[in-house]
N, CA and C atoms as a LAMMPS dump frame, in Angstrom:
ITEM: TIMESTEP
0
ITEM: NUMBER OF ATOMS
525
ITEM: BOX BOUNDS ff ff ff
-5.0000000000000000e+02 5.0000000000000000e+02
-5.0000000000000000e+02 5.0000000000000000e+02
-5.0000000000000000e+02 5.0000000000000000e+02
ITEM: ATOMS id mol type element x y z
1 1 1 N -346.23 9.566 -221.571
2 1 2 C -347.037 10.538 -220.881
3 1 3 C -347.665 9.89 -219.665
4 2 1 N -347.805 10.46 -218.727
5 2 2 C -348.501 10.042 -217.422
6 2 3 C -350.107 10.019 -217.783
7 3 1 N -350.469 8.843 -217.173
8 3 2 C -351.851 8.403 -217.367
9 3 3 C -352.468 9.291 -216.31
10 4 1 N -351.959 9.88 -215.131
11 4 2 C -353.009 9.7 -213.991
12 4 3 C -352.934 11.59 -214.127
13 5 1 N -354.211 11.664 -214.173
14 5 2 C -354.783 13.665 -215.209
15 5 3 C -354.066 14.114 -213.398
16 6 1 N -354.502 14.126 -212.274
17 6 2 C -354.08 14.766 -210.717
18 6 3 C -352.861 14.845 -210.556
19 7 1 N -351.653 14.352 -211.611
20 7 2 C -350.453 14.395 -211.283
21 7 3 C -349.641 15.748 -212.291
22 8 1 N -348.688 16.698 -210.984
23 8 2 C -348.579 17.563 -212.229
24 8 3 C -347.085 17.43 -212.241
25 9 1 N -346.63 17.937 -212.897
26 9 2 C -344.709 17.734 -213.157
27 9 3 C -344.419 19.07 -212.292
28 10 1 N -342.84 18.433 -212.153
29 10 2 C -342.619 19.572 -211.486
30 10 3 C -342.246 20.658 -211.816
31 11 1 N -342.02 21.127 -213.436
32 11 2 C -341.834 22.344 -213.936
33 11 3 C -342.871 22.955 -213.639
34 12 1 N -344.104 22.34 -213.822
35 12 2 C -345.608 23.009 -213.99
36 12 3 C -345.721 23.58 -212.311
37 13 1 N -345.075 23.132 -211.401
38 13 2 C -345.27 23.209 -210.054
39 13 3 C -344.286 24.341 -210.123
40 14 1 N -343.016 24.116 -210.176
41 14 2 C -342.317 25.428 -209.913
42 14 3 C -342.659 26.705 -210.913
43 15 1 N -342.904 26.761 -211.883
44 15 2 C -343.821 27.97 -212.293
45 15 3 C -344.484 28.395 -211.531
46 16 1 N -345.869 27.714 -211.675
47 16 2 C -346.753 28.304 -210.53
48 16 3 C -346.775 28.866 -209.034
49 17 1 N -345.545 27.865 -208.721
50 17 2 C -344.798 28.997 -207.143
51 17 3 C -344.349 30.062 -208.138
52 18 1 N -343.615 30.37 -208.507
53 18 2 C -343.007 31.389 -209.144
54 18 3 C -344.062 32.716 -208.895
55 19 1 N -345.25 32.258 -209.876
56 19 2 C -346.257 33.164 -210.246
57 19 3 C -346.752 33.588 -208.978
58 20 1 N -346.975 32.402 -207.782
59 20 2 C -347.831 32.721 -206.772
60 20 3 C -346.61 34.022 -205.92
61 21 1 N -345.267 33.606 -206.031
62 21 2 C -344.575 34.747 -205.113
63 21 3 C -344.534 35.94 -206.221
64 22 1 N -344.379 36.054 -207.135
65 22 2 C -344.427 37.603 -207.849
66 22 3 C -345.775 37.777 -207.573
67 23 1 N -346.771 37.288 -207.371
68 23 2 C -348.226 38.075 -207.108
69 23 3 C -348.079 38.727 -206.33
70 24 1 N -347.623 37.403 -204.881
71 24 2 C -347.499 38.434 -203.966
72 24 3 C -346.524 39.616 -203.34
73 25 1 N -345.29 39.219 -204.298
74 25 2 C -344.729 40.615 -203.769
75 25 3 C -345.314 41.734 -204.871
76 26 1 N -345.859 41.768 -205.857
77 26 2 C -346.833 42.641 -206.273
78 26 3 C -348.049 43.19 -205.522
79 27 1 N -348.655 42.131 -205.068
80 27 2 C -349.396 43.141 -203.499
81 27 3 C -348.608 43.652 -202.702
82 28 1 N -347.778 43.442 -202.209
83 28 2 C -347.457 43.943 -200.918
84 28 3 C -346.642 45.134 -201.848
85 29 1 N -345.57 45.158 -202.783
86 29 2 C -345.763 46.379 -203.254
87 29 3 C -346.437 47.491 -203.147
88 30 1 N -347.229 47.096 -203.77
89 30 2 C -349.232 47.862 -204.034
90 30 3 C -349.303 48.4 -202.766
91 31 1 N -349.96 47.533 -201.457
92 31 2 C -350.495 47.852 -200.412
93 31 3 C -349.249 48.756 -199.832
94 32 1 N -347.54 48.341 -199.892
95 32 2 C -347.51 49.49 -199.207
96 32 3 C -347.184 50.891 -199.943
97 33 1 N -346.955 50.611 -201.109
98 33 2 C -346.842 52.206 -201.86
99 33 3 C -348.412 53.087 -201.921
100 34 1 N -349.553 52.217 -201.928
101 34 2 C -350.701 53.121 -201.712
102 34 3 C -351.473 52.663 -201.062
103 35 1 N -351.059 52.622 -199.733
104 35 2 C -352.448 52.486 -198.918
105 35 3 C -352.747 53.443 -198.393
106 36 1 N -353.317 53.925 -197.282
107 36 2 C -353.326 55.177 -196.924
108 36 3 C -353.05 55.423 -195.676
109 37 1 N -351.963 56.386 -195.501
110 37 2 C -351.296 56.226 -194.664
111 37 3 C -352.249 57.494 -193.612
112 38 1 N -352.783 57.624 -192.132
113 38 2 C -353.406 58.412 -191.762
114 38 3 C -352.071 59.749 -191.82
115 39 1 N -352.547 61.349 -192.134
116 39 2 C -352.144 62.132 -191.895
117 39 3 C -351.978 62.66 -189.901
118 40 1 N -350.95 63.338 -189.525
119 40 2 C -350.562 63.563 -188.372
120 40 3 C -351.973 64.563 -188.112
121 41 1 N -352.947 65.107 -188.571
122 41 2 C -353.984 65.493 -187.997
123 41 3 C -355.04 64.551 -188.059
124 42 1 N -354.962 63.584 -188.834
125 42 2 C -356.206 62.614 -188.53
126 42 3 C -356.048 61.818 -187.301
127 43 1 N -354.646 61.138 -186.868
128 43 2 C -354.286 60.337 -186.066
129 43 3 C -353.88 61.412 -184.562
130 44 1 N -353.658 62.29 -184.633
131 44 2 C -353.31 62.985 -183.749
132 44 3 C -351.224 63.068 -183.436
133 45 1 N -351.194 62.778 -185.236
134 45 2 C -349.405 62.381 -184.713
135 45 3 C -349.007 62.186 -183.825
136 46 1 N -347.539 62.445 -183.57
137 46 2 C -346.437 61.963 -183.195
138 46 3 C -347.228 62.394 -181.119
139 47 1 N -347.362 64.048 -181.729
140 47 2 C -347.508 64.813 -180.588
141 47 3 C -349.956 64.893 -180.671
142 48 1 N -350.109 64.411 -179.524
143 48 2 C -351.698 64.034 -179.711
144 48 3 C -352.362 65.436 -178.789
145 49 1 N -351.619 66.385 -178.981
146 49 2 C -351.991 67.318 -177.392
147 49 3 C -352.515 68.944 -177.815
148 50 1 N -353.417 69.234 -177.172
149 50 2 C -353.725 70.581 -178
150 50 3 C -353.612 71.672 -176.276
151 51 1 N -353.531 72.993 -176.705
152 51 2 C -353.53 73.674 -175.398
153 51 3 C -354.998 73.831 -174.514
154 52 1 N -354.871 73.746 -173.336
155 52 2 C -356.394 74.577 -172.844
156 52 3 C -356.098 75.39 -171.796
157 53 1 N -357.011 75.592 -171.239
158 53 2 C -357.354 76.615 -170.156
159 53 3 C -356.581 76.245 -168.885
160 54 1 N -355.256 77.098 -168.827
161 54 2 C -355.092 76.401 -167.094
162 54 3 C -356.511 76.902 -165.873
163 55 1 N -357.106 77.324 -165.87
164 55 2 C -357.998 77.272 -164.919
165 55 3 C -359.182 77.775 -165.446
166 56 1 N -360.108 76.921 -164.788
167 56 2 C -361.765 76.793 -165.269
168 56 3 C -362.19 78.177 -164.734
169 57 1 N -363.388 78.214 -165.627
170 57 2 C -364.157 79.798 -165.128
171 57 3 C -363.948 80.183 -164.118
172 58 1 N -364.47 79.252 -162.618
173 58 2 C -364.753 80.153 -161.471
174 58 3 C -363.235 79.335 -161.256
175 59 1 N -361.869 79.353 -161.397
176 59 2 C -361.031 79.161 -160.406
177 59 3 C -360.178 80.865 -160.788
178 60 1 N -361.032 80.768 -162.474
179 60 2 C -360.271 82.365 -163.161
180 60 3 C -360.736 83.711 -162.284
181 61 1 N -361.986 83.468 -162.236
182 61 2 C -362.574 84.358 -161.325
183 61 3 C -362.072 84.35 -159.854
184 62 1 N -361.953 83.702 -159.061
185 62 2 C -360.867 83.044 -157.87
186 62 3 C -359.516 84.124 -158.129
187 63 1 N -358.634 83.863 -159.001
188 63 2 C -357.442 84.254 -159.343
189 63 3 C -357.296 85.442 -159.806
190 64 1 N -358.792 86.396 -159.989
191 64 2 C -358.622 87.751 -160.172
192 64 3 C -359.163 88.178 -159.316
193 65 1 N -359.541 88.009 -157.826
194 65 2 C -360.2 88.101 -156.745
195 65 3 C -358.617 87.847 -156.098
196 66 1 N -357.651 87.158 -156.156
197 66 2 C -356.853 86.742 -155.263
198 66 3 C -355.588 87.914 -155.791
199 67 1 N -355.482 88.551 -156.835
200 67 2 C -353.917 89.235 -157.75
201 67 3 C -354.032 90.155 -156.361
202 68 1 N -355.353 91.152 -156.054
203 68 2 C -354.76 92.401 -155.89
204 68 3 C -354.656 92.207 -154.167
205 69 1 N -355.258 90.969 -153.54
206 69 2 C -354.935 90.868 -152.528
207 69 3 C -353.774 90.112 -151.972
208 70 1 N -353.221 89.582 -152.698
209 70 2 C -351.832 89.076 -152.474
210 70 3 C -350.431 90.17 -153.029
211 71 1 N -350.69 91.048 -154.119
212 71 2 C -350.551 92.025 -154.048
213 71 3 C -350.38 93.467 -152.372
214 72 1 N -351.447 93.672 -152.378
215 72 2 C -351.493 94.203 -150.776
216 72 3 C -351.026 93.771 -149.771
217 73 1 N -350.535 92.251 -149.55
218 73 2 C -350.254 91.438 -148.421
219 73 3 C -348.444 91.563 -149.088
220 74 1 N -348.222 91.385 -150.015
221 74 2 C -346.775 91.248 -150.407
222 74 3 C -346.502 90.54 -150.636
223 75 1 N -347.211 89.316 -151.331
224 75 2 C -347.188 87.811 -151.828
225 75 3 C -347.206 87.665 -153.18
226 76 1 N -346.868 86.393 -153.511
227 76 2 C -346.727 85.705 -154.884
228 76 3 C -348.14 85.108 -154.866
229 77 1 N -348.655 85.065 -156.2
230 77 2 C -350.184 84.187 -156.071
231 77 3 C -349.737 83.319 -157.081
232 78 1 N -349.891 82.012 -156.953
233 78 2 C -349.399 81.178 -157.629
234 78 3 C -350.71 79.831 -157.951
235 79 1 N -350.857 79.539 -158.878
236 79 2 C -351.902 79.04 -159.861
237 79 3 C -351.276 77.033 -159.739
238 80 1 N -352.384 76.791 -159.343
239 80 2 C -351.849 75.135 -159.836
240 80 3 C -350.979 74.324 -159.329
241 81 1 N -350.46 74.164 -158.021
242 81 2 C -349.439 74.146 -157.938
243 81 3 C -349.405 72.188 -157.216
244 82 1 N -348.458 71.762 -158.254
245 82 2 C -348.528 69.965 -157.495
246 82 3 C -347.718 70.07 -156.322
247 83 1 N -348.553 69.478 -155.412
248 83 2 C -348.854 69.36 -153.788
249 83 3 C -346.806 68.694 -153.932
250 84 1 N -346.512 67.881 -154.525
251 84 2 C -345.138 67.053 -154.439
252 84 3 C -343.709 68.238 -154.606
253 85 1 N -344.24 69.266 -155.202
254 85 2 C -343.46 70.239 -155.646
255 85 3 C -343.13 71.268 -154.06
256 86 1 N -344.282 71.168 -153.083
257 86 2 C -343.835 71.925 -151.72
258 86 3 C -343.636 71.203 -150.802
259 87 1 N -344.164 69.931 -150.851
260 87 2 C -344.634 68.839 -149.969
261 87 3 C -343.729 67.252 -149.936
262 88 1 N -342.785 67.313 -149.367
263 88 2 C -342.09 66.123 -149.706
264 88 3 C -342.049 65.313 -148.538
265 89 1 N -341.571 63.913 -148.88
266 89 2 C -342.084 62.182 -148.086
267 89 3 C -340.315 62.806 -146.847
268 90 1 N -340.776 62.092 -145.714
269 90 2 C -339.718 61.778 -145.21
270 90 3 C -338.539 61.41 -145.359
271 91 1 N -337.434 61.519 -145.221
272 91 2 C -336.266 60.585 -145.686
273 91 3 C -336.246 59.564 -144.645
274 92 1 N -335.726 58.402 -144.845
275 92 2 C -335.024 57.344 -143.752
276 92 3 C -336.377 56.233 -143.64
277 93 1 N -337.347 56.193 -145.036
278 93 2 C -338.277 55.054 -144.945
279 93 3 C -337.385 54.208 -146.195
280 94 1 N -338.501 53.144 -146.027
281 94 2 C -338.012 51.994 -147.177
282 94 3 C -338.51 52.731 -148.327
283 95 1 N -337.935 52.009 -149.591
284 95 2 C -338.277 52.463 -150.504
285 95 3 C -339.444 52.171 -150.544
286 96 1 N -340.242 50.98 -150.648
287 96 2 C -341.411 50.331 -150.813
288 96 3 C -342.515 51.551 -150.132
289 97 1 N -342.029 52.164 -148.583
290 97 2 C -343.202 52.873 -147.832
291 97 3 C -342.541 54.438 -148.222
292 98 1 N -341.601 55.118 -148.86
293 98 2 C -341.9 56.102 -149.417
294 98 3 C -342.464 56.647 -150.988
295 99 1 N -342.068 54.884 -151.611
296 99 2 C -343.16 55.134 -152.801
297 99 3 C -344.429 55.17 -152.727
298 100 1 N -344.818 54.504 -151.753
299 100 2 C -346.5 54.389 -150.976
300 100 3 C -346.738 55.877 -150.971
301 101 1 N -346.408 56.579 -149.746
302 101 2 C -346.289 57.958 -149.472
303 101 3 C -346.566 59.293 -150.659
304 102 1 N -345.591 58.887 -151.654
305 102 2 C -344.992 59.849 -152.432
306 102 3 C -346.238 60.083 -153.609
307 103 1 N -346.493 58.614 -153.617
308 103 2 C -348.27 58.165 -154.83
309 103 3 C -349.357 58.776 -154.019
310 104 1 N -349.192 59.273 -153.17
311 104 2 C -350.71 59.721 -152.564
312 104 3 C -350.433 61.546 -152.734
313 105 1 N -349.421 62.149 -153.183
314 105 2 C -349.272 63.748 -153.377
315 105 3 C -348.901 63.819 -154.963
316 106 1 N -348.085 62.696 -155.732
317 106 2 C -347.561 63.203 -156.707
318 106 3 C -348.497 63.927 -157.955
319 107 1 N -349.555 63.312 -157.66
320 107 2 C -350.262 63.759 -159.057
321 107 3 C -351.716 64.768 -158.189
322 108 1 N -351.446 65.543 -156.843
323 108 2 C -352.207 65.987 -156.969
324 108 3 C -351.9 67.634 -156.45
325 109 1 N -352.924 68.691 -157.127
326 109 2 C -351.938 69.387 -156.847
327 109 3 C -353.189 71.028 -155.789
328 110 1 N -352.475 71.784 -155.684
329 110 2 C -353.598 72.678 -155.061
330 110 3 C -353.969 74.191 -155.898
331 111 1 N -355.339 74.638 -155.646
332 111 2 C -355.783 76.068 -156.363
333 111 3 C -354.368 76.871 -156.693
334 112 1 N -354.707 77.256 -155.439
335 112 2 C -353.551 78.621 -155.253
336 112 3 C -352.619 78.634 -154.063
337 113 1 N -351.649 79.508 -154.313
338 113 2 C -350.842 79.404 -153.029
339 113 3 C -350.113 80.752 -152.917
340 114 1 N -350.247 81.401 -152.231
341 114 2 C -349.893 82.952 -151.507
342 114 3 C -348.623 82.321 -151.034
343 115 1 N -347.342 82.777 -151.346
344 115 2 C -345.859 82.236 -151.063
345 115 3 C -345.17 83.589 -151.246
346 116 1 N -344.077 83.567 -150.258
347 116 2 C -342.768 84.238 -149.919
348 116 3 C -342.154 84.725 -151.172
349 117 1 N -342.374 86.204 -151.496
350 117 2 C -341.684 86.248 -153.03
351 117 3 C -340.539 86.433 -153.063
352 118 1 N -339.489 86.198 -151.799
353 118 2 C -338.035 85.966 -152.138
354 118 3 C -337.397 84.748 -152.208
355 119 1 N -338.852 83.314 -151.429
356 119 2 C -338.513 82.444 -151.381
357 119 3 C -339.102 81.353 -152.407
358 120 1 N -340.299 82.319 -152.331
359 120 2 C -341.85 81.29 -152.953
360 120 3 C -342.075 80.039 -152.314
361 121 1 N -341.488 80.081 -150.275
362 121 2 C -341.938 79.052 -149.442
363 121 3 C -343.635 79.555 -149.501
364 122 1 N -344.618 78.831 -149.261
365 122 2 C -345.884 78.674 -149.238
366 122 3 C -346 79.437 -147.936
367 123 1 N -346.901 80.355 -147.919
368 123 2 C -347.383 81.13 -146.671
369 123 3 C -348.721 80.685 -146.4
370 124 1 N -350.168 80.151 -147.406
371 124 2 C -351.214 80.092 -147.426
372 124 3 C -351.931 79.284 -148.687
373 125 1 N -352.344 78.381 -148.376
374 125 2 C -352.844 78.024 -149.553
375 125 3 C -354.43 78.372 -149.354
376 126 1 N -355.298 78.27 -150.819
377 126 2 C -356.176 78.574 -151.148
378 126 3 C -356.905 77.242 -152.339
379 127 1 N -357.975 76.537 -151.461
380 127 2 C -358.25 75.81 -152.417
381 127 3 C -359.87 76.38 -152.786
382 128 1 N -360.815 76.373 -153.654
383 128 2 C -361.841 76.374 -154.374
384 128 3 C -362.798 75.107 -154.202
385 129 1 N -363.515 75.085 -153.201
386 129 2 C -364.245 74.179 -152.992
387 129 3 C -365.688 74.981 -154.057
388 130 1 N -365.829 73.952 -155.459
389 130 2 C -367.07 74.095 -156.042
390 130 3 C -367.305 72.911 -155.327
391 131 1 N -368.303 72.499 -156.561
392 131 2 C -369.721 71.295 -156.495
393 131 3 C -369.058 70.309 -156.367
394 132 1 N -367.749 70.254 -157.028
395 132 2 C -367.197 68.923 -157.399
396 132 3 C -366.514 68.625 -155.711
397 133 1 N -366.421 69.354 -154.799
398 133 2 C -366.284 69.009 -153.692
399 133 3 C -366.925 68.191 -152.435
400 134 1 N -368.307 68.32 -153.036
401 134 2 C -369.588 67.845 -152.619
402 134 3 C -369.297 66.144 -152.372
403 135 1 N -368.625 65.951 -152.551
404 135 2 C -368.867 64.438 -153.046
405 135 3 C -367.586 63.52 -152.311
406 136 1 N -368.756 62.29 -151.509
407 136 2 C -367.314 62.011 -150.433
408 136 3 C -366.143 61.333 -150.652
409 137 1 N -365.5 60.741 -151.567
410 137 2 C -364.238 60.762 -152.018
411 137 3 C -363.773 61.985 -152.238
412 138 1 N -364.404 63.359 -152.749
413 138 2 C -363.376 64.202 -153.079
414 138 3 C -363.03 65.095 -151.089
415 139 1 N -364.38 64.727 -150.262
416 139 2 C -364.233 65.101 -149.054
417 139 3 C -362.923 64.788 -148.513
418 140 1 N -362.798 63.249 -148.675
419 140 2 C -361.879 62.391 -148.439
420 140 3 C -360.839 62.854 -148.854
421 141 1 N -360.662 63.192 -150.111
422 141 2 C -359.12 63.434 -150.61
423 141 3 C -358.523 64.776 -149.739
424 142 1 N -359.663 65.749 -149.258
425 142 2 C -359.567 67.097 -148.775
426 142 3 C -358.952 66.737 -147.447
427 143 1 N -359.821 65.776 -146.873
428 143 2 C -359.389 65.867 -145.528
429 143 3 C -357.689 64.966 -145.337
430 144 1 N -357.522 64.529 -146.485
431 144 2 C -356.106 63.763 -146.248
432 144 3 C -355.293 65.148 -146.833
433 145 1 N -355.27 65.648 -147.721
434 145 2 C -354.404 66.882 -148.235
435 145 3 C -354.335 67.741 -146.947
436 146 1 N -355.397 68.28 -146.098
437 146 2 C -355.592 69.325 -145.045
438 146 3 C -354.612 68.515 -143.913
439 147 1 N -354.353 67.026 -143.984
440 147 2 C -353.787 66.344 -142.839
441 147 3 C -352.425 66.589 -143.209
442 148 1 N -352.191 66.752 -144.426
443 148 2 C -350.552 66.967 -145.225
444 148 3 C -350.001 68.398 -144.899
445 149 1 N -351.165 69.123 -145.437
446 149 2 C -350.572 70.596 -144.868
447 149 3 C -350.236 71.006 -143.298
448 150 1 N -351.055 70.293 -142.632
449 150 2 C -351.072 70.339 -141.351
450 150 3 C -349.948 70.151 -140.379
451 151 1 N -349.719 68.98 -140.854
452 151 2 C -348.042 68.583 -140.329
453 151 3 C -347.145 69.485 -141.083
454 152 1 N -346.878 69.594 -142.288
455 152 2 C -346.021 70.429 -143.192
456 152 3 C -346.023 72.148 -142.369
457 153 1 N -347.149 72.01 -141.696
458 153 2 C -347.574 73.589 -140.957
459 153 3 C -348.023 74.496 -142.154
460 154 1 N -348.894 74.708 -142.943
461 154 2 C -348.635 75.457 -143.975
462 154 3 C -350.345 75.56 -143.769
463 155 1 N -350.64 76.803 -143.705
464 155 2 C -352.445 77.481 -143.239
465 155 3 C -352.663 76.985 -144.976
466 156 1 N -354.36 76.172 -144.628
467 156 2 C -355.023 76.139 -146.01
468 156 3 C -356.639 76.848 -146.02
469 157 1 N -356.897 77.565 -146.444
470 157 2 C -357.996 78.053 -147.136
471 157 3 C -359.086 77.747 -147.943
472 158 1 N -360.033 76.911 -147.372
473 158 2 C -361.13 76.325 -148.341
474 158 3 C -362.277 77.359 -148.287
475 159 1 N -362.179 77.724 -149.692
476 159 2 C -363.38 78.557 -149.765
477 159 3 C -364.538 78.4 -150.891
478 160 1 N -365.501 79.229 -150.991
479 160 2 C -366.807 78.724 -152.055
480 160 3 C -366.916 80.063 -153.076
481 161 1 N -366.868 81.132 -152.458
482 161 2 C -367.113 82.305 -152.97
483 161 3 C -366.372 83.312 -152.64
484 162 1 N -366.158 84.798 -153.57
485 162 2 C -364.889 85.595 -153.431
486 162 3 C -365.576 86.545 -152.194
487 163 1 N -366.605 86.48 -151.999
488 163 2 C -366.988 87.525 -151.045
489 163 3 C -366.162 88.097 -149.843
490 164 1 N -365.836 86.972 -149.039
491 164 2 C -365.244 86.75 -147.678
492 164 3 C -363.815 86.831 -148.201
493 165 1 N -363.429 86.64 -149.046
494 165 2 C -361.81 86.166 -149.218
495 165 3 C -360.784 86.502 -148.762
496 166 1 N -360.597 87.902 -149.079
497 166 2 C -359.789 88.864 -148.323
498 166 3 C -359.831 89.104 -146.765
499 167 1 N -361.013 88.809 -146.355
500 167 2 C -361.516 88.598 -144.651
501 167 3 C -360.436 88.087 -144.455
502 168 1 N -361.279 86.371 -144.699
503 168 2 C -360.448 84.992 -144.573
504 168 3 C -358.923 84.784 -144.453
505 169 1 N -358.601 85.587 -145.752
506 169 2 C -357.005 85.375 -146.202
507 169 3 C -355.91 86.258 -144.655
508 170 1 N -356.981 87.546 -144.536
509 170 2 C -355.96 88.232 -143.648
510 170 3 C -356.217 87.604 -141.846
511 171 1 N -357.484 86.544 -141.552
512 171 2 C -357.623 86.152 -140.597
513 171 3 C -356.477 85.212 -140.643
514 172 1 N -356.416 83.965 -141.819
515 172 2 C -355.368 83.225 -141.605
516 172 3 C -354.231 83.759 -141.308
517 173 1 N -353.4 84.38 -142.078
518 173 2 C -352.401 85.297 -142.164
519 173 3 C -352.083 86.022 -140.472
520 174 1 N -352.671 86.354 -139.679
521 174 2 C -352.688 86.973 -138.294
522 174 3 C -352.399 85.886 -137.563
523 175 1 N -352.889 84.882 -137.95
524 175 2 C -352.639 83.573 -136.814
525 175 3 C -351.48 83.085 -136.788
């Protein structure tokens, strides 16, 4: 028999691995047959997206102020519309300076737009200057969009309230 008690044999050693790997594939068993797995409404599944409102109170109010006068004029009134979808970059730049270009319209888009209902080319746009306009980055973004339409030639409409609208819409429209 071995005198020295700290020394163990190696049966006694390979057992005890033994035991130590069936433990653990007994946990990991365990943990993954019951842990808890979040349900697709706790986590927001696969799909994380719920519906809302395409347009806020006063742009709704805007857009039932705008049906019957685009209506009368003989126009399409069109809701939301991304600026990249009427508005496109030059051809014959580098790639590098029409991806530049293309990042300053793609993700932004305008109120409304009074368009050609055989063509749905843009005749007038209509943007909704609330509160959130107030503020000089969003000035900024206005006055670069108004510089886009401008060249593009396409009349834009910044307004606050429905009062004037129809004025407005048929002053642009004459010019």
């Amino acid at each position: 028999m071995n005198a020295n008690p700290a020394a163990i044999s190696a049966p006694t050693l390979t057992a005890a691995l033994i035991i130590a790997v069936f433990l653990l594939a007994l946990f990991l068993f365990w943990f993954i047959r019951y842990r808890h797995v979040p349900s697709d409404q706790e986590n927001g599944g696969e799909f994380p997206y719920e519906p809302r409102p395409l347009l806020t109170d006063n742009e709704d109010r805007f857009y039932q102020a705008l049906r019957p006068i685009a209506d009368r004029c003989g126009l399409h009134l069109l809701a939301k519309v991304r600026v990249a979808d009427f508005i496109g970059v030059c051809s014959g730049l580098e790639k590098t300076e029409y991806g530049r270009f293309f990042s300053k319209i793609q993700a932004k888009h305008v109120d409304f737009m009074l368009s050609d209902p055989d063509t749905l080319e843009p005749v007038l746009l209509v943007e909704v200057d609330d509160s959130t306009h107030d503020t000089a980055s969003r000035q900024e973004r206005d006055d670069f969009l108004d510089g886009v339409y401008r060249q593009a030639g396409i009349p834009i409409l910044h307004i606050r309230e429905t009062e004037q609208l129809e004025e407005a819409i048929l002053q642009l429209l004459d010019e």
